[in-house]
N, C-alpha and C positions, 0 to 999 in steps of 0.2 A: 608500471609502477603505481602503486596505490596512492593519491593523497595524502600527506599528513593533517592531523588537526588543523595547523599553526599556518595552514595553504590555503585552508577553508575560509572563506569570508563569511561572518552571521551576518544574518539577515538586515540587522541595521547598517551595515556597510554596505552591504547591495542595494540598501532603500537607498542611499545618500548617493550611491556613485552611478546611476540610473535617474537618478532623479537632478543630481548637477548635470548632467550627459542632455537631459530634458529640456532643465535651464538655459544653460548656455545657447543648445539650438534656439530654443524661443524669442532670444536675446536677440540673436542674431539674424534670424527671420525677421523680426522687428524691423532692426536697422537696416537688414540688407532693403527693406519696403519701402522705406521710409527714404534713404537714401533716389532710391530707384521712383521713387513718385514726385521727391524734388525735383530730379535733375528731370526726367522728362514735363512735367510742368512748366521749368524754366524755357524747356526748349517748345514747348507749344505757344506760350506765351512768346517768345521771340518771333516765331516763323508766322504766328496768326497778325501779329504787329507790322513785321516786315512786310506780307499780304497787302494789309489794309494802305499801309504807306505807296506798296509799288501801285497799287490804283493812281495814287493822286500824282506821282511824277511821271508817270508813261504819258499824258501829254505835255510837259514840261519838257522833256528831251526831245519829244518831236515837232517843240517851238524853235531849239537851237541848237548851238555847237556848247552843248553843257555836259562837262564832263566828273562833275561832283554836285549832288542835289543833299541838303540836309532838311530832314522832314521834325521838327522839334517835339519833344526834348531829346527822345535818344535815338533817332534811326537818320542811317547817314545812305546814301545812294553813289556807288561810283559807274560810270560807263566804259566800258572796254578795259580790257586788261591792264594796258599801260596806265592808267587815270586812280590803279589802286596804290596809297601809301606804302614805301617799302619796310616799314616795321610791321605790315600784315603778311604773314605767311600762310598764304592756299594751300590749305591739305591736297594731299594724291587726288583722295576717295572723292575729292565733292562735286556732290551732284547736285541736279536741276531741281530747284525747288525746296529741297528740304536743310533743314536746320544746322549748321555745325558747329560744333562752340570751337576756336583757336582761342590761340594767346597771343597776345604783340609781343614781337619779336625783345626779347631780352628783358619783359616784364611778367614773369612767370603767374604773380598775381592778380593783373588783368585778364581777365575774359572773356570773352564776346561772343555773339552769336553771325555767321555770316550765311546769307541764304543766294543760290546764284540762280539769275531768270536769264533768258534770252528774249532780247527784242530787233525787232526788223526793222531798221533808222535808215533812212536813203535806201533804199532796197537791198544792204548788207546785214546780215545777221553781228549782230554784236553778244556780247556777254555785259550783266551788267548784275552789280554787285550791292544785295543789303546787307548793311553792318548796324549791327541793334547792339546798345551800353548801356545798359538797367543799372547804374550803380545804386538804387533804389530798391531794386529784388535783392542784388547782390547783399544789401546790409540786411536786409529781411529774410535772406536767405539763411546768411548767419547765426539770426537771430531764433527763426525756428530750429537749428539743429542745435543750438547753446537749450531752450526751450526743450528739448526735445530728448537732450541727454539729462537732463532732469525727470523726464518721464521715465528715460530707465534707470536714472537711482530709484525712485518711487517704486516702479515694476521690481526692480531687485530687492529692494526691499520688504514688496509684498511676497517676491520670492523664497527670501528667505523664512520670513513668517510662515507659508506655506511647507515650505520646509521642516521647520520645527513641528508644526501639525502633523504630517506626515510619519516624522519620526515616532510623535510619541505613540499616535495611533498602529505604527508598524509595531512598537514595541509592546501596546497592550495586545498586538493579537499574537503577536510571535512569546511573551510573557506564558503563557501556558508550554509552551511546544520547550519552553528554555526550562521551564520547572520541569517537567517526564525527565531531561535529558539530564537536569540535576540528579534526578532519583536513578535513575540507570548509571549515572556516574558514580554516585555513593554505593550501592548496592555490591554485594560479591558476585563470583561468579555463580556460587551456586544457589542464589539468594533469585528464589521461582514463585515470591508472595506476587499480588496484583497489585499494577501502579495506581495509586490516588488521580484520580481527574482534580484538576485544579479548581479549587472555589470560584477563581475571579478569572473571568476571560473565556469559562469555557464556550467550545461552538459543538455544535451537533457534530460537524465534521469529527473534530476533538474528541469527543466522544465514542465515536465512530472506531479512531483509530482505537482509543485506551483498548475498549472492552476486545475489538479483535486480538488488540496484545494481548490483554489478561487471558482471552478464551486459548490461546496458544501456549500459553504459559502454564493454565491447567492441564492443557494437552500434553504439554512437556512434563509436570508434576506428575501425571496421570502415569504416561508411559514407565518414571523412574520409577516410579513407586512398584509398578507391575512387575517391573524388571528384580527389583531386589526380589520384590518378594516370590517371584518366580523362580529365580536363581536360589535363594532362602527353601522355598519349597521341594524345588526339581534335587537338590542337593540332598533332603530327605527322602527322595523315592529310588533315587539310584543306589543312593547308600545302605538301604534296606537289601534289595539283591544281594548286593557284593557281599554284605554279611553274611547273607546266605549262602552264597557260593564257597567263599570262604571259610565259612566253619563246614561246610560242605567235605572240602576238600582235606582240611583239618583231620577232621572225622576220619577220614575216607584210609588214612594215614595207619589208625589203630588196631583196624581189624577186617578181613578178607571175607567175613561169613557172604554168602549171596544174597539174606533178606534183606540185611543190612546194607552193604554195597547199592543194590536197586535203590533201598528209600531215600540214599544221598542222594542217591544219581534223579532221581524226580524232584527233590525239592531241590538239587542245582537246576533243573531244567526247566520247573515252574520258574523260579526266579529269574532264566534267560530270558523266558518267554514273558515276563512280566516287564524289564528292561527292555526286549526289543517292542513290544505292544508301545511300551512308554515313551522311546525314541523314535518310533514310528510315528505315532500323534503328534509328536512335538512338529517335525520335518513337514507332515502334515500341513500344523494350522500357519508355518511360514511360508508355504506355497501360495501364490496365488494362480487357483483354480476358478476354471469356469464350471459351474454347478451345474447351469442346466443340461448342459453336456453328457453329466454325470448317470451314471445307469441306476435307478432305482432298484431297491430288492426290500424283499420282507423281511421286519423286523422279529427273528426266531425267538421265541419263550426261551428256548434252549438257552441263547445268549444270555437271557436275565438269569439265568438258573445256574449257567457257571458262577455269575459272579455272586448270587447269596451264598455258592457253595464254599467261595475263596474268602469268604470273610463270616462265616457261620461260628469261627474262631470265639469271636466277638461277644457272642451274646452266650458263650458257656458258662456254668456257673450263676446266671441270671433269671430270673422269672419271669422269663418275654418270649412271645410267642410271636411266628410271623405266619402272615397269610401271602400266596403269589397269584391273582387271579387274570386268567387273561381274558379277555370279551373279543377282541379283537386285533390280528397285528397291523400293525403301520407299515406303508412306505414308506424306507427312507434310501438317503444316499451316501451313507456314512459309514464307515469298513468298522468292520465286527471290533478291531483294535480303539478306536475311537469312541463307540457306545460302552467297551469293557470299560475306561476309564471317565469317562461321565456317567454312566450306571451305579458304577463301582465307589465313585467317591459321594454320591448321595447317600446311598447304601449303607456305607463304611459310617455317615455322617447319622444317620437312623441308630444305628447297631451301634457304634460307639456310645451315643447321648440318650439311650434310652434304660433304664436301669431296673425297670420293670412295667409290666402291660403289656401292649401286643403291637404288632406292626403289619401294617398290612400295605403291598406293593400290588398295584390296578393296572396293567398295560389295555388302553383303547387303541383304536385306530389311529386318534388325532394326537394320543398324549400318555405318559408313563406317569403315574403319582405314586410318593411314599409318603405316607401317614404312618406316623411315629407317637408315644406316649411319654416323648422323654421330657427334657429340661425347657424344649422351644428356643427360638433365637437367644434367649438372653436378653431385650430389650429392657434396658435400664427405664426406668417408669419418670424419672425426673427428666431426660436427656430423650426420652423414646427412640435412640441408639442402639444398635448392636454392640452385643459386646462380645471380647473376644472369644469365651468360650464357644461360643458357636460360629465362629469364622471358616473352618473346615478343617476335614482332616488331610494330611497329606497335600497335594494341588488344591486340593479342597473347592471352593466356587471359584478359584483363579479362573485354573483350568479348564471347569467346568461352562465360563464364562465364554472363555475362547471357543471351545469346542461349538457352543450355541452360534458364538456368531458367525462363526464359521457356515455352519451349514442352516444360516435366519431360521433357526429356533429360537421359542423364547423359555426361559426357567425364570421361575419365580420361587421363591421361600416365603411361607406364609406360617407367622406365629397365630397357634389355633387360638389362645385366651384372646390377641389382640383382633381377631377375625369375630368374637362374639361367640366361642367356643367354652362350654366349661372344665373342657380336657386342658391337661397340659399337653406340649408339644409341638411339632413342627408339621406342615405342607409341600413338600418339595415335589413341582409339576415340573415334568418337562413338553411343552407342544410342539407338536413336529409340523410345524407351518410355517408362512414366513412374516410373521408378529414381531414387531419389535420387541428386544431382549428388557425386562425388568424387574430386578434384583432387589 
């Protein structure tokens, strides 16, 4: 199950509950030290005291029958078990020599420190007992942890200041990341403009992120844009055929003679062949194929020469002349259906836009160029823009686009006036290498 928004903590509630979570331990580390350096203090202090005293009565019990030594101010000496006051209760645990705080029996806030020695008196081992009463530390004891919980209001206090620092620093650096999240929040669905980078707060990082959104964003833009206008286009070249076939068939309806009959019958069957060529390429450039794989074969004149011959249509009627000169064929690895309709729509792009002058088509080894005398791209002079009249016919440079990258070709359209040319007209190279594609 996915998260809801309203599940999600921002960023400022993470800073805060990470950051009390910080506090409190440090609080507490603190006191637990602090607590824990008393009490062991008090007990070093007791057992080094007790120490120094059992020097000075160890010959004092072996002057007599003394069974209680008080060493002033606060250390009291008892000898053998019996000789100890019955409001002192002996822990289990205690052992020789070291420290143990008790309490007198039924006065919970008295306590003391009792340390147990053995000594050899008449040749019996006895026990013998110091009992240390600092009421002196005891109120100084006090006194530092009264003291002492003042240092952590103080600390909590500089905690919380630290705190508020924190915040607001979390919120100038998260302030940018909460502004994008505004703008994708306001935004539609199909709203594919690029995000603003924030004036105030931004970081490289920030930056970082926007521009790979915005580049993804164009990618997305890119691809829709391609898609209509593909769909837009492909919707014109199929519907071309069907026409044909259809008045084909129409025709075909009227009259039985045999000449007639046959020339339906080819131009339904150019227009099959021109729909499956067209459906072929398409299936084509949605594979992905491994190229080098691919078997290389020579690019036949023949090939170019059908398709001036399928669009020779064109230039009836007009005062344009074409030349087809070949120097040399290329390798390539691209099925004869694939070059009819990138040939074909350059071509068609020459022969439609040219309305008088001459045209001449070059196949070399490396490259196919049509040189045209028509209108040229159309570059608006103010905008130095394409415009649309010369966008393409039919699939036009979509297609022709795909096809290239398909097989890392590169096609280029060069208007001759803007190349330094005093012709009008167009350049349309295709190189058969693998150069990057630019349009």
């Amino acid at each position: 199950m996915r998260p809801t928004v309203k599940s999600i903590k921002s960023a400022k509630q993470i800073t805060f509950f990470y950051f009390s979570i910080v506090a409190v331990m440090i609080i507490a580390i603190h006191l637990s030290v602090f607590v824990s350096t008393v009490t062991h203090l008090e007990k070093f202090n007791a057992r080094n005291r007790l120490a120094a005293s059992f020097e000075q009565v160890i010959p004092m019990i072996h002057q007599g029958n003394i069974t209680k030594i008080s060493i002033p101010p606060y250390d009291t000496f008892y000898v053998g078990d019996d000789s100890l006051p019955s409001s002192i209760q002996l822990p289990d645990d205690l052992e020789l020599g070291r420290a143990t705080e008790v309490y007198k029996q039924g006065e919970v806030s008295t306590d003391f420190y009792i340390v147990k020695y053995q000594l050899d008196i008449g040749g019996r081992l006895q026990n013998v007992y110091g009992v240390n009463i600092d009421p002196v530390y005891e109120r100084s004891e006090t006194e530092m942890f009264e003291a002492h919980i003042q240092s952590i209001l103080i600390s909590s206090l500089l905690i919380l200041i630290c705190l508020y620092v924190v915040l607001r620093i979390s919120e100038r650096l998260t302030s940018p990341l909460s502004g994008l999240a505004r703008q994708l929040e306001q935004r539609s669905a199909d709203d594919l403009s690029p995000l603003l980078l924030p004036k105030v707060g931004a970081t490289k990082e920030l930056k970082v992120l926007v521009d790979s959104f915005n580049s993804h964003q164009a990618q997305v833009r890119t691809i829709l844009e391609r898609e209509r206008a593909f769909n837009r286009f492909a919707s014109h070249e199929l519907r071309t055929p069907l026409m044909v076939i259809k008045g084909g068939l129409s025709l075909l309806g009227q009259s039985t003679e045999p000449n007639f009959v046959e020339k339906q019958r080819q131009r339904m069957l150019t227009a099959a062949n021109d729909m499956n060529d067209f459906v072929a390429t398409l299936l084509t450039l949605t594979r992905d194929e491994n190229q080098d794989q691919a078997i290389s074969r020579p690019l036949l004149p023949v090939e170019i020469e059908r398709v001036i011959a399928s669009h020779k249509e064109l230039l009836a009627n007009k005062p344009v002349t074409y030349q087809f000169i070949v120097q040399k064929q290329p390798d390539i690895k691209a099925p004869e259906a694939a070059i009819k309709i990138l040939v074909g729509n350059i071509i068609k792009n020459a022969f439609t836009y040219t309305d008088a002058g001459n045209i001449r088509i070059v196949l070399t080894e490396k490259s196919l160029t049509v040189t045209d005398t028509g209108i040229g791209l159309g570059l608006n002079q103010a905008t130095n823009e394409r415009q649309n009249t010369a966008q393409g016919y039919g699939l036009g440079l979509l297609i022709a686009n795909d096809i290239c990258r398909k097989y890392s070709w590169q096609l280029t359209m060069q208007d001759r006036q803007q190349a330094g040319d005093a012709q009008h007209g167009c350049n349309a190279t295709i190189r058969f290498s693998n150069s990057a594609i630019q349009v």
